[in-house]
VOBA-1610 file (N, C-alpha, C; in pm, whole numbers, padded with zeros to 5 digits, always signed):
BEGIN
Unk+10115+10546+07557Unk+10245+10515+07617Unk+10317+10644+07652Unk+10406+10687+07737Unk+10466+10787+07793Unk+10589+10724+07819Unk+10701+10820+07768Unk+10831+10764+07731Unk+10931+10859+07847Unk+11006+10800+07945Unk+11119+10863+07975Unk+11277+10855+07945Unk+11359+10897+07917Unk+11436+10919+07838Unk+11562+10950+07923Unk+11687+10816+07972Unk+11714+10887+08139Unk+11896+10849+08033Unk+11995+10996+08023Unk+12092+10992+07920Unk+12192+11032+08072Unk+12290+10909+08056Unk+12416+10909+08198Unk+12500+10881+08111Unk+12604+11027+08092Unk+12739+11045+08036Unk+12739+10953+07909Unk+12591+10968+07804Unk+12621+10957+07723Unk+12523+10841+07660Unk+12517+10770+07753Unk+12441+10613+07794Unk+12318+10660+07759Unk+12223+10618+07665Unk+12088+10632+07643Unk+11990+10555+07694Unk+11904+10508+07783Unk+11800+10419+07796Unk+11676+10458+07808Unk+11578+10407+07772Unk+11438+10472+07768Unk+11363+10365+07822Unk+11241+10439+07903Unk+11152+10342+08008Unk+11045+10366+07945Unk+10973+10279+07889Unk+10837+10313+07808Unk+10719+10220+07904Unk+10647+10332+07950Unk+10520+10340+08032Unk+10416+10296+07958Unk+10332+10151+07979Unk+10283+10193+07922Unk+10264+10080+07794Unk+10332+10086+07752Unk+10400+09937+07636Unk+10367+09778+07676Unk+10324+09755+07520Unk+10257+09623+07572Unk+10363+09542+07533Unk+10385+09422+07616Unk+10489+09316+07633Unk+10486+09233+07477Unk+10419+09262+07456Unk+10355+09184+07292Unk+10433+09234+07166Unk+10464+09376+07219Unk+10569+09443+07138Unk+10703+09454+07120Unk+10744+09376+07240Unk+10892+09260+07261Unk+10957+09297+07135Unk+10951+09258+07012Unk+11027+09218+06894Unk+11080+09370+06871Unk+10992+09473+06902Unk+11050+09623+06857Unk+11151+09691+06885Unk+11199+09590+07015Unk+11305+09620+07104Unk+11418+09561+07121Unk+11415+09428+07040Unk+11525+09386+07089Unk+11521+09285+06989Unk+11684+09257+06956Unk+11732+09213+06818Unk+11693+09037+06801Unk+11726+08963+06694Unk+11666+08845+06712Unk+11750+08728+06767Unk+11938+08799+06745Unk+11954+08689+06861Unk+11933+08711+07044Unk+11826+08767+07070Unk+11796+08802+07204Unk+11788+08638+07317Unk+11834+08653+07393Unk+11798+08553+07473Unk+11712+08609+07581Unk+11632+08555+07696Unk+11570+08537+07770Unk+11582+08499+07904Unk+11600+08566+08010Unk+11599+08525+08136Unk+11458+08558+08246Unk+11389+08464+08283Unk+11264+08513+08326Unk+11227+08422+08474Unk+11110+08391+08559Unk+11137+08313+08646Unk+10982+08194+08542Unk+10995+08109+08661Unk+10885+08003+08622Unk+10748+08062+08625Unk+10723+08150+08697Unk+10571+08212+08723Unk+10531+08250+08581Unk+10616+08394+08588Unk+10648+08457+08437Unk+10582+08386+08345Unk+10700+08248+08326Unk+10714+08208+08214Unk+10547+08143+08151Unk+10515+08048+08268Unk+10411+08049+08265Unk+10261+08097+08220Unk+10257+08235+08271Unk+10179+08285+08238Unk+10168+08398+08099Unk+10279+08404+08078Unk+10319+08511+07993Unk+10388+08422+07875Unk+10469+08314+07919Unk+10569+08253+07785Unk+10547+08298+07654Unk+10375+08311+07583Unk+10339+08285+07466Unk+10417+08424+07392Unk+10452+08544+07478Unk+10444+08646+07433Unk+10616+08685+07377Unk+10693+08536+07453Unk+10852+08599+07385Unk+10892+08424+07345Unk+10775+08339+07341Unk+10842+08181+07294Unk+10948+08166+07188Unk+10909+08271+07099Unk+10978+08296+06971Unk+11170+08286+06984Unk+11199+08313+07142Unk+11333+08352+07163Unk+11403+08225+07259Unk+11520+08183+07286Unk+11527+08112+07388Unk+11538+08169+07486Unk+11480+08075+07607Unk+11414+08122+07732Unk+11568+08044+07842Unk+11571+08135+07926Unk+11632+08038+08065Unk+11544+08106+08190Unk+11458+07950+08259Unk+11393+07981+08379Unk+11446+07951+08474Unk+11462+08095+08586Unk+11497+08012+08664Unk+11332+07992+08811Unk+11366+08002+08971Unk+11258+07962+09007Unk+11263+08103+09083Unk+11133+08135+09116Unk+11044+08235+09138Unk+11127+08278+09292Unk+11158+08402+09368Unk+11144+08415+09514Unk+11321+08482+09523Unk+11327+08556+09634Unk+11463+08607+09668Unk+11586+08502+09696Unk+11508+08381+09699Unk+11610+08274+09702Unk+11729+08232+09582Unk+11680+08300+09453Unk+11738+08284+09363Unk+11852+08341+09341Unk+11857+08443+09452Unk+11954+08583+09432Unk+12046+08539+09475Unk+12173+08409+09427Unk+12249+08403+09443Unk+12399+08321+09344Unk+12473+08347+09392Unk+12551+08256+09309Unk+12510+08116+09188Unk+12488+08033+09312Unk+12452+07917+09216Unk+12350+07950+09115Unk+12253+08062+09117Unk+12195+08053+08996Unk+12228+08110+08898Unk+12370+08203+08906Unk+12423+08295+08820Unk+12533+08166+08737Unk+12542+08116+08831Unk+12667+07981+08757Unk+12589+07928+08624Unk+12441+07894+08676Unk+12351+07760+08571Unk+12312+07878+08501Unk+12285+07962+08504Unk+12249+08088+08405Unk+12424+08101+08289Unk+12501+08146+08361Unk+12589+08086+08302Unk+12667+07979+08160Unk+12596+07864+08210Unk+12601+07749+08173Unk+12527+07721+08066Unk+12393+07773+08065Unk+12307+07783+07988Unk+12303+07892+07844Unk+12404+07973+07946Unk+12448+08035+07803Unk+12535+08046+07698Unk+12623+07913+07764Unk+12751+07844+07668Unk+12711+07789+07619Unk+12575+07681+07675Unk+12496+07574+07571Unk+12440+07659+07437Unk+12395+07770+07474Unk+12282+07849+07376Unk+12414+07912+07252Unk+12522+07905+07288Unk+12652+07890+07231Unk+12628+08102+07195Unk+12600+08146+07333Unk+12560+08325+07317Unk+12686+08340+07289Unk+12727+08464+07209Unk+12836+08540+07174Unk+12840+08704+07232Unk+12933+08764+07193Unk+12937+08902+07250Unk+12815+08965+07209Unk+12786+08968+07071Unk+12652+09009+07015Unk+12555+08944+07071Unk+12489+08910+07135Unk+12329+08814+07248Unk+12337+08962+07322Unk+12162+08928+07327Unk+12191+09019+07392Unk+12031+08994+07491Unk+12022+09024+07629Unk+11941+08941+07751Unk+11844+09032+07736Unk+11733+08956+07783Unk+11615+09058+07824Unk+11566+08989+07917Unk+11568+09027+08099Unk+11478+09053+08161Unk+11365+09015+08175Unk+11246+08953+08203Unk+11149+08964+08221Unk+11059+08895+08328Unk+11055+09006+08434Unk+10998+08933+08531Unk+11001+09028+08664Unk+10995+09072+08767Unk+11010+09163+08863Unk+11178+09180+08958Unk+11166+09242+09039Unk+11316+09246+09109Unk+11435+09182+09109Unk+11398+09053+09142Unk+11480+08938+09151Unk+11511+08914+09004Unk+11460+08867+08879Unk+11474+08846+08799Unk+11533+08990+08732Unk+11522+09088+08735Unk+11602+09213+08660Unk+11770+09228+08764Unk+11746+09215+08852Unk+11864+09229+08888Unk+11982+09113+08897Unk+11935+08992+08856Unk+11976+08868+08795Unk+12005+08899+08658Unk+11907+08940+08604Unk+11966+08927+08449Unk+12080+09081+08448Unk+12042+09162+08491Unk+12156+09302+08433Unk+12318+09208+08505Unk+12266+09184+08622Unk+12451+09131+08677Unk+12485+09019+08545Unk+12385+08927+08503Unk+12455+08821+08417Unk+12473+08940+08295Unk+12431+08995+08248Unk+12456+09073+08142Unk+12567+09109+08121Unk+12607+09185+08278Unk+12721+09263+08275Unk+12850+09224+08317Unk+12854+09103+08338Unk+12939+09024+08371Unk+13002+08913+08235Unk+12902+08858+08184Unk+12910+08751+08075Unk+12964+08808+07971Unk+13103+08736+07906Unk+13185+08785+07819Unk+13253+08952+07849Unk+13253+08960+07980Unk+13265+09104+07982Unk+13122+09241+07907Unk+13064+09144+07957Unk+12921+09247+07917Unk+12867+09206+07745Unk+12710+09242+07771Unk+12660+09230+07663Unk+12516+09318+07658Unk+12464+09382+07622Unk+12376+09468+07561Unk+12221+09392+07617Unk+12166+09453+07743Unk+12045+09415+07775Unk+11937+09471+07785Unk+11815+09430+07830Unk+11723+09524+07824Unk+11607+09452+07946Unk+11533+09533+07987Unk+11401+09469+08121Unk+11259+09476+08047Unk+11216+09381+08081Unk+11031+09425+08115Unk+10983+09387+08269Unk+10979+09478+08307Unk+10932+09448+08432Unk+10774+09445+08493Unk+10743+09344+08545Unk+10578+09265+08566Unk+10545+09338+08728Unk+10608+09375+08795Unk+10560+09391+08937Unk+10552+09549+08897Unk+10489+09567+09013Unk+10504+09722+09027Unk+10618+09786+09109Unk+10668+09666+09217Unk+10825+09732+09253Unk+10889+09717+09163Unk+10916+09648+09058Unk+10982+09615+08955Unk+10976+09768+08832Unk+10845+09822+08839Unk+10843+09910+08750Unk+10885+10060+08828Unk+10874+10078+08943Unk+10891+10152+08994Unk+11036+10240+09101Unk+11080+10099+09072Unk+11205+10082+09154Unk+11338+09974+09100Unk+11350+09863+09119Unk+11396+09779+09100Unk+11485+09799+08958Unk+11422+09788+08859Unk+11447+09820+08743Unk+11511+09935+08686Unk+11522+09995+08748Unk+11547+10181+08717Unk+11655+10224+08793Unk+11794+10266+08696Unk+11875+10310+08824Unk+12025+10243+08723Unk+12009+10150+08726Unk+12142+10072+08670Unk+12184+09968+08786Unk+12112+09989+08909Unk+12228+09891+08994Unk+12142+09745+08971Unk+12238+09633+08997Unk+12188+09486+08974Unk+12280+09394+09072Unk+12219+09294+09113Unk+12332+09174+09199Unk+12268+09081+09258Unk+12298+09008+09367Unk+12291+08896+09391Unk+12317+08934+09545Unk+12269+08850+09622Unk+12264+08842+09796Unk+12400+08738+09804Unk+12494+08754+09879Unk+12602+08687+09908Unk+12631+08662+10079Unk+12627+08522+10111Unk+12699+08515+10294Unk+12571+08621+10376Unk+12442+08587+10301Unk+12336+08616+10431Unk+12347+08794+10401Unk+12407+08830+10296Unk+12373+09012+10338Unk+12334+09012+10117Unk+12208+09152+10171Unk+12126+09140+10080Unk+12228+09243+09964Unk+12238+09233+09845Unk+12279+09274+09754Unk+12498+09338+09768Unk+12515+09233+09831Unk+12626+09226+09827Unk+12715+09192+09705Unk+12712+09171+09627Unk+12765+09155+09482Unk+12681+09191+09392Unk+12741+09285+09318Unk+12625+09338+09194Unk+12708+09462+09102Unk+12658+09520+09032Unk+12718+09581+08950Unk+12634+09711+08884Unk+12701+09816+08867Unk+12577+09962+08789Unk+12639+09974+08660Unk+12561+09901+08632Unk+12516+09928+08417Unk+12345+09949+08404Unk+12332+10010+08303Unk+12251+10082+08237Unk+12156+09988+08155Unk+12045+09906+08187Unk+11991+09904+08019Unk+11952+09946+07935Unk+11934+09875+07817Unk+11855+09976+07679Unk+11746+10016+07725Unk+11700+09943+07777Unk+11550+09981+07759Unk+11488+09952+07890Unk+11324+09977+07936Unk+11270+09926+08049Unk+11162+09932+08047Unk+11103+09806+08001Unk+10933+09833+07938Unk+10881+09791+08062Unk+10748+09858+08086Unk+10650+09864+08200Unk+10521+09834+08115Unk+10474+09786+08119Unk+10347+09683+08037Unk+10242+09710+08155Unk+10138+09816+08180Unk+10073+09808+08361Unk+09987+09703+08346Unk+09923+09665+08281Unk+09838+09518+08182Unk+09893+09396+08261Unk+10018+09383+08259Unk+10082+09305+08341Unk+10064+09273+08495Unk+10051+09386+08563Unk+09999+09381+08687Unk+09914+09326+08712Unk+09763+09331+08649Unk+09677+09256+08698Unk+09684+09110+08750Unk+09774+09045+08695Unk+09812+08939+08774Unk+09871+08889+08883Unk+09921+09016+08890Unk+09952+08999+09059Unk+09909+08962+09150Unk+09908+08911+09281Unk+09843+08935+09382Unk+09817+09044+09490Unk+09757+09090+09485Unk+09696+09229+09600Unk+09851+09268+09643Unk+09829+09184+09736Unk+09968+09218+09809Unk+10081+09277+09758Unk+10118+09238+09627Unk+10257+09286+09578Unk+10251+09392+09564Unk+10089+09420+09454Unk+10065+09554+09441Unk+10094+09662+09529Unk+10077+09622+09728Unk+10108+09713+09787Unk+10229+09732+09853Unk+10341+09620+09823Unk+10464+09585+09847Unk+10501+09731+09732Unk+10512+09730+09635Unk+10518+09843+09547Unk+10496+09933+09574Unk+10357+09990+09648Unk+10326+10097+09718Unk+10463+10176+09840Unk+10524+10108+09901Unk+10625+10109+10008Unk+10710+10172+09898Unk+10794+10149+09788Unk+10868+10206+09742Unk+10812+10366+09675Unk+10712+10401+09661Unk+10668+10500+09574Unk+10619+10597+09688Unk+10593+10569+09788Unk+10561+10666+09950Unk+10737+10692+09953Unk+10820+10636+09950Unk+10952+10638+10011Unk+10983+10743+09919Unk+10969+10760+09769Unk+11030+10802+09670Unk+10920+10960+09711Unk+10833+10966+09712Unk+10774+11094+09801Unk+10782+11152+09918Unk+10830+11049+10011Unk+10870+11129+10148Unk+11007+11228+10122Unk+11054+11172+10066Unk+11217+11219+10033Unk+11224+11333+09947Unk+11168+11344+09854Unk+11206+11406+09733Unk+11088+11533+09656Unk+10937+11525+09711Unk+10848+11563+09646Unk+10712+11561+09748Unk+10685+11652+09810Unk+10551+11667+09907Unk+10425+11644+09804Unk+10439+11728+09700Unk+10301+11734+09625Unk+10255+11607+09572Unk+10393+11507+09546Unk+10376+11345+09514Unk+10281+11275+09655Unk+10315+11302+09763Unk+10280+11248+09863Unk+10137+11244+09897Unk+10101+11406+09869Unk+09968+11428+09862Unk+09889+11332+09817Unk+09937+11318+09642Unk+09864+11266+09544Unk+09871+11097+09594Unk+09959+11072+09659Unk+09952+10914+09667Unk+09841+10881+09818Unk+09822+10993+09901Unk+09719+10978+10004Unk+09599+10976+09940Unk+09573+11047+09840Unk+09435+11089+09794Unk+09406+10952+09730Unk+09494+10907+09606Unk+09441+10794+09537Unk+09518+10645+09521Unk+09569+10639+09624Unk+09654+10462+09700Unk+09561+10389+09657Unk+09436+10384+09689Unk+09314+10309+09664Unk+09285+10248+09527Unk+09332+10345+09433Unk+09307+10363+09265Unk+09407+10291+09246Unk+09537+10305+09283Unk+09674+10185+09239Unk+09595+10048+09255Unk+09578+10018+09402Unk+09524+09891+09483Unk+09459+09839+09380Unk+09336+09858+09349Unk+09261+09829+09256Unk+09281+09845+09098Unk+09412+09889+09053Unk+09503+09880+08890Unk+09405+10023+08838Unk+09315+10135+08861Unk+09284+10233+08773Unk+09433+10255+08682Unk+09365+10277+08574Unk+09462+10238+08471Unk+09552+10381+08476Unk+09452+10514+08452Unk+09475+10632+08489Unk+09585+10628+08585Unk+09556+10626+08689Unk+09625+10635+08791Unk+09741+10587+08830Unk+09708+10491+08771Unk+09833+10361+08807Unk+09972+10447+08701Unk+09962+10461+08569Unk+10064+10511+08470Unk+10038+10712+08578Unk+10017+10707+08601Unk+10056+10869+08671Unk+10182+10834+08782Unk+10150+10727+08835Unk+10211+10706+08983Unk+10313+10638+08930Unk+10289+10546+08841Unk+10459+10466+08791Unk+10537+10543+08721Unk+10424+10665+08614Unk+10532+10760+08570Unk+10646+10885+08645Unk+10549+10906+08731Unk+10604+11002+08839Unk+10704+10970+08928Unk+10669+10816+08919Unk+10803+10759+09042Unk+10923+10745+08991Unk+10918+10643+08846Unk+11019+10673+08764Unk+11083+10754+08736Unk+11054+10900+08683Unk+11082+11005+08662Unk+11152+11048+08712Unk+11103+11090+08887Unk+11179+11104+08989Unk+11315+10983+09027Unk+11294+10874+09006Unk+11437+10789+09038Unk+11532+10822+08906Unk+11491+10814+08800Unk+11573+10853+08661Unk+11606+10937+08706Unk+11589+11073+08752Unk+11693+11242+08764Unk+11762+11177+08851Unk+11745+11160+08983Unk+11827+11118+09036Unk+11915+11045+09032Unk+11916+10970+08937Unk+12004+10817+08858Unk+12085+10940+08791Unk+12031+10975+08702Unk+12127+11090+08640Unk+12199+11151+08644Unk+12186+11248+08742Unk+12250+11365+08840Unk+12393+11254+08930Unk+12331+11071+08951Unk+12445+11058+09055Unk+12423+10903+09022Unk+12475+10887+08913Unk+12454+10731+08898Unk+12563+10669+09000Unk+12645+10708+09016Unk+12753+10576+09099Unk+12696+10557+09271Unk+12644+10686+09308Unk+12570+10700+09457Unk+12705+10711+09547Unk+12755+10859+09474Unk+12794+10942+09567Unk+12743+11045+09607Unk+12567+11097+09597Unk+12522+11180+09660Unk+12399+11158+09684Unk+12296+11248+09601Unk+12182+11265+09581Unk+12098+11096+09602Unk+12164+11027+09546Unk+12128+10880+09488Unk+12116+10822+09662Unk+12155+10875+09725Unk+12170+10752+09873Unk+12067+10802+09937Unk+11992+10909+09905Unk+11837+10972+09955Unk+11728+10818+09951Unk+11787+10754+09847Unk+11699+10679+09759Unk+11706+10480+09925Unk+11779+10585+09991Unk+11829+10435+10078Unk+11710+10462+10189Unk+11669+10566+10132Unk+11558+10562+10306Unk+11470+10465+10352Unk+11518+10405+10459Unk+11383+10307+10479Unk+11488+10161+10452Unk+11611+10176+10403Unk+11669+10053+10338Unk+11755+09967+10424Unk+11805+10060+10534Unk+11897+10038+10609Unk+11889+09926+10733Unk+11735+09956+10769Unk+11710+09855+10873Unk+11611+09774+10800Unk+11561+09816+10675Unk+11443+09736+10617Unk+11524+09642+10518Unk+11632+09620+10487Unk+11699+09550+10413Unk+11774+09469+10558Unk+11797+09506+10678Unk+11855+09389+10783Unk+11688+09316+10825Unk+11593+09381+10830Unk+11486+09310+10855Unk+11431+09211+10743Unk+11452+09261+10634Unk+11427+09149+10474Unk+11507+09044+10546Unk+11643+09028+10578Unk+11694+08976+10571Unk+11686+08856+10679Unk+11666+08888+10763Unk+11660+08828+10944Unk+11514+08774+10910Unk+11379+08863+10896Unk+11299+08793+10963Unk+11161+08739+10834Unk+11259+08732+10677Unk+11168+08678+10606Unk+11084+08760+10523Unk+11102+08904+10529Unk+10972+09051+10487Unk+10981+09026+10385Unk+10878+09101+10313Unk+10887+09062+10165Unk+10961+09228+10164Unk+11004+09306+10045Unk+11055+09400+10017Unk+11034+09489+10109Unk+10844+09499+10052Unk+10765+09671+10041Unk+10765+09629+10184Unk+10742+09514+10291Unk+10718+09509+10421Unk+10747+09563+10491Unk+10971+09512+10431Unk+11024+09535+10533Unk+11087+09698+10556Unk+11014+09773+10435Unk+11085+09876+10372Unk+11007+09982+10435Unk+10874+09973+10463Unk+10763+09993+10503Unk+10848+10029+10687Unk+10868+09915+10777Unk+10893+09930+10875Unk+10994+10048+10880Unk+11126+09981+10833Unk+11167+10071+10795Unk+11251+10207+10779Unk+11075+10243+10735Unk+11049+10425+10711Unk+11020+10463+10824Unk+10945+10381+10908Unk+10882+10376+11043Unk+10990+10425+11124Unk+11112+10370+11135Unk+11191+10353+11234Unk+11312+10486+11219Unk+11336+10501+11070Unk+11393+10600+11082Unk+11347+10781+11085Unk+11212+10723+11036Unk+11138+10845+11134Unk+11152+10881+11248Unk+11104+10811+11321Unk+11151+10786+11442Unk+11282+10837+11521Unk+11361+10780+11416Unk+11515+10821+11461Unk+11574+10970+11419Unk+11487+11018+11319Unk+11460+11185+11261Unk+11447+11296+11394Unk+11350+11213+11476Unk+11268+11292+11553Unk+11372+11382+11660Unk+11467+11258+11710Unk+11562+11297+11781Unk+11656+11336+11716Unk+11703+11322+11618Unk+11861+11358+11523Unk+11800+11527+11519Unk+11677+11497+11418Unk+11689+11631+11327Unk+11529+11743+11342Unk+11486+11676+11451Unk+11369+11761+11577Unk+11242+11736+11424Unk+11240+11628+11370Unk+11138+11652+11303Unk+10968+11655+11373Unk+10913+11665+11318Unk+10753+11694+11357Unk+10712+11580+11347Unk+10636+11529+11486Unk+10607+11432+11540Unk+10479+11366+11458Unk+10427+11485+11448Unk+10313+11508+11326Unk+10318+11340+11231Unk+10466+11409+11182Unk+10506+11354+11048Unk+10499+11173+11064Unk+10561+11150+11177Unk+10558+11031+11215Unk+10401+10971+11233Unk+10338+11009+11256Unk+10122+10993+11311Unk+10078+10973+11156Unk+10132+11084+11010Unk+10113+11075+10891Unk+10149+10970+10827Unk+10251+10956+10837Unk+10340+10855+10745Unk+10276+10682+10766Unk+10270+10693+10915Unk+10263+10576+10987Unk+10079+10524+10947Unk+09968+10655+10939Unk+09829+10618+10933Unk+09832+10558+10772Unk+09922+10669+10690Unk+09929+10604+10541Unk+09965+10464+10539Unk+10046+10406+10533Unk+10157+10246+10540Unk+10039+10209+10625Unk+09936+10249+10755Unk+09859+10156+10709Unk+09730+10068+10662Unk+09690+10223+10674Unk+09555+10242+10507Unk+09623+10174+10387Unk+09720+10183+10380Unk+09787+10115+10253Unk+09791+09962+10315Unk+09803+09911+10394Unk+09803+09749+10445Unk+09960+09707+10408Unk+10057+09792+10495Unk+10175+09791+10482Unk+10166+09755+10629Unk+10280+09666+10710Unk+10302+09657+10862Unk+10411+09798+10922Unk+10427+09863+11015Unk+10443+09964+11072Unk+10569+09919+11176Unk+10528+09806+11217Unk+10611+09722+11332Unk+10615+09578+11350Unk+10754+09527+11346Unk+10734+09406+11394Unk+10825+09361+11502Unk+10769+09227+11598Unk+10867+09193+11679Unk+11025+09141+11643Unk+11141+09162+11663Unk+11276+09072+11625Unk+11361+09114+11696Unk+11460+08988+11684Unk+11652+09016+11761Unk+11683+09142+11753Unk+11707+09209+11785Unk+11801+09321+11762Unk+11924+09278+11756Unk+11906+09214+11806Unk+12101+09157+11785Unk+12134+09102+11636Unk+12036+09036+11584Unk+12035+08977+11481Unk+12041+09068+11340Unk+11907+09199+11385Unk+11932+09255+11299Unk+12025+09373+11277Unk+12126+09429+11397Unk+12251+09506+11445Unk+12314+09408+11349Unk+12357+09284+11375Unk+12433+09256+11279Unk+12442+09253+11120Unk+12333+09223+11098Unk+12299+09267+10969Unk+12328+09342+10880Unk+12303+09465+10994Unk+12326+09629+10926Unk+12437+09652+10932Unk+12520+09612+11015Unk+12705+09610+11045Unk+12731+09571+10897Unk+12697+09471+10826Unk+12724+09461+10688Unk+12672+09525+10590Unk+12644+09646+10588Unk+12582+09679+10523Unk+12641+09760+10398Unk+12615+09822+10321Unk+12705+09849+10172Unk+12731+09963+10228Unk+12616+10055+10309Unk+12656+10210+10378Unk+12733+10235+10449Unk+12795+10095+10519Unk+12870+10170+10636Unk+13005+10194+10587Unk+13060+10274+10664Unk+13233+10320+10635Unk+13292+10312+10739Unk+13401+10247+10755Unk+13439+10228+10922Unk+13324+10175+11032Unk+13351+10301+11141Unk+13234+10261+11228Unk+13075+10369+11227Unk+13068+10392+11110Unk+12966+10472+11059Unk+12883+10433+10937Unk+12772+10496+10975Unk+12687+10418+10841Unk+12617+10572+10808Unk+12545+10554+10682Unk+12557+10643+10569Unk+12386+10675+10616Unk+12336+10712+10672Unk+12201+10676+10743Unk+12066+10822+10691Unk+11996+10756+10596Unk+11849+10933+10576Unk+11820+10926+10626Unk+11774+11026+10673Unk+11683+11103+10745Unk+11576+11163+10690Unk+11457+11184+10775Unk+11416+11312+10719Unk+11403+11431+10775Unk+11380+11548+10706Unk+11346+11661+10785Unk+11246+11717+10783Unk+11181+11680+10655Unk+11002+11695+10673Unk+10956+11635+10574Unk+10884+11635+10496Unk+10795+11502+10412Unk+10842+11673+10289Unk+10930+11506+10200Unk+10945+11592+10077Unk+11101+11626+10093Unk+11156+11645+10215Unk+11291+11671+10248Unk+11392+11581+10355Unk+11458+11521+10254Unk+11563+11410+10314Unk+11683+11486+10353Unk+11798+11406+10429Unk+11944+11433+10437Unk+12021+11337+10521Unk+12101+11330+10458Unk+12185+11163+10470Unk+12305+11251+10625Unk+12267+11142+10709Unk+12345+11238+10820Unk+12451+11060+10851Unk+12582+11083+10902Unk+12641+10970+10917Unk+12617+10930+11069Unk+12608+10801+11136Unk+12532+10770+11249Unk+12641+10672+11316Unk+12751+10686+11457Unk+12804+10564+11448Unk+12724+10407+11485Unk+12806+10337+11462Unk+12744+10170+11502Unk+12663+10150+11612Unk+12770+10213+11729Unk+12645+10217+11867Unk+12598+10257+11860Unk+12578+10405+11841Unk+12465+10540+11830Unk+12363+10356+11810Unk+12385+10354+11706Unk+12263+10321+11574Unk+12187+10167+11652Unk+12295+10129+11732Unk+12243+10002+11795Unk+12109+10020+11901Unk+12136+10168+11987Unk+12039+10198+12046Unk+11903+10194+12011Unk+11910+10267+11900Unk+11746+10266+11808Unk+11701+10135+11795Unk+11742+10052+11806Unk+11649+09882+11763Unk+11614+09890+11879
//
């Protein structure tokens, strides 16, 4: 197991790489409750039955109000007090469901993740932010608290389906284009070794990604700086999640595509870079491009958490390994679709 250790003004949480889900009890006290989806529960239940469970149902559909209400509800029945304290377990949707109910319920209560996906271990989970999709725009209500803890079980993965595995991939290229060339390298050479769970490999690449989002969580938990590097790829790939159905890594994937693209002319990047990025995403079996509204998804992005006035908060890159958040107005930005 390989332990990171990510301390914000004081706040301790540790992400243990690595850790088998079986070891649940080491972590978390016995009036713990449970928030997980039906898949999860399913396949995994035997390993936290011991605790009460609230399921809810599997998919980004969940990410909203009404399920935060019956989550809620369920936890007046379970008669939770300030002392309960939630655990997580399950990928994106389900961690960022449970930290908002966490941090909301009774005015907060003491939680913790295990996260089953690999966006989940790599991203999702890590950071402090959590919420819910509100009125058609994606993570519009939510909240940055910290959990205790953030167990990554890679054992877990194998159950995945292919695909997610490389939905995951999209966030950990993003977290290397931006921040770390020599990461990038390493994820061209052995993408293949994730794909297929090498065990090796797999805890190098979840540790390394982590690592890298923890400093950065650190250095700028609220995301007034460093932390909005972390949006690359989010801006039109979160109006495309949204409009035309993508799964995360899809639409996150495009994207990267597009604001490359939009690099080229802002910030004269190397065309190169765009031929690289683009052959990786899709040796990786990530999509590069898809057909949609522009109008549909202009609007989208008009709502978006980045914009300020008539400007949005927009990365860039300037070469693989080196980001910079340049502000873009509305039209400018409409052109590029």
């Amino acid at each position: 197991m390989r332990e990171i250790e990510l301390n914000i003004g004081g706040k301790v949480s540790k992400i243990l790489i690595g850790e088998s889900i079986e070891n649940i009890s080491k972590y978390v006290p016995e009036n713990c409750i449970v928030i997980t989806d039906k898949n999860v529960s399913s396949i995994y239940g035997k390993s936290f039955n011991k605790y009460p469970v609230i399921e809810i149902e599997p998919g980004e559909e969940s990410k909203c109000y009404a399920t935060i209400e019956n989550i809620f509800r369920k936890l007046i029945e379970l008669k939770a007090d300030r002392d309960a304290f939630i655990v997580g377990i399950g990928g994106g949707v389900v961690t960022d469901i449970s930290g908002f109910v966490a941090s909301i319920f009774k005015r907060g209560l003491k939680f913790g993740y295990i996260a089953t996906t690999l966006l989940g271990q790599v991203d999702a989970s890590i950071g402090g932010k959590n919420g819910i999709n509100f009125y058609g725009v994606k993570n519009m209500l939510g909240t940055i608290n910290q959990p205790e803890f953030i167990l990554s079980d890679l054992n877990l993965l194998r159950s995945l389906p292919e695909k997610e595995v490389r939905n995951g991939l999209a966030e950990i290229v993003k977290t290397a284009l931006i921040l770390d060339y020599n990461f990038f390298d390493f994820i061209k050479v052995n993408f293949e070794k994730v794909i297929s769970l090498d065990k090796d490999v797999l805890e190098e690449i979840v540790f390394r990604t982590a690592a890298i989002k923890s400093e950065v969580g650190r250095k700028d938990e609220r995301e007034n700086g460093i932390r909005r590097l972390l949006n690359f790829g989010h801006t039109i790939g979160h109006a495309l999640e949204s409009v035309l159905g993508l799964s995360h890594g899809e639409a996150i994937s495009i994207g990267m595509i597009k604001a490359i693209e939009i690099s080229i002319g802002k910030l004269n990047l190397n065309r190169e870079v765009l031929e690289t990025v683009r052959k990786l995403l899709v040796r990786i079996g990530l999509p590069v491009e898809r057909k949609f509204d522009s109008g549909k998804v202009f609007e989208a992005m008009v709502n978006d958490k980045k914009r300020f006035d008539n400007k949005i908060k927009f990365v860039l890159l300037k070469d693989i390994g080196k980001a910079e958040i340049v502000e873009i107005g509305i039209d400018e930005l409409r052109r590029y679709l």
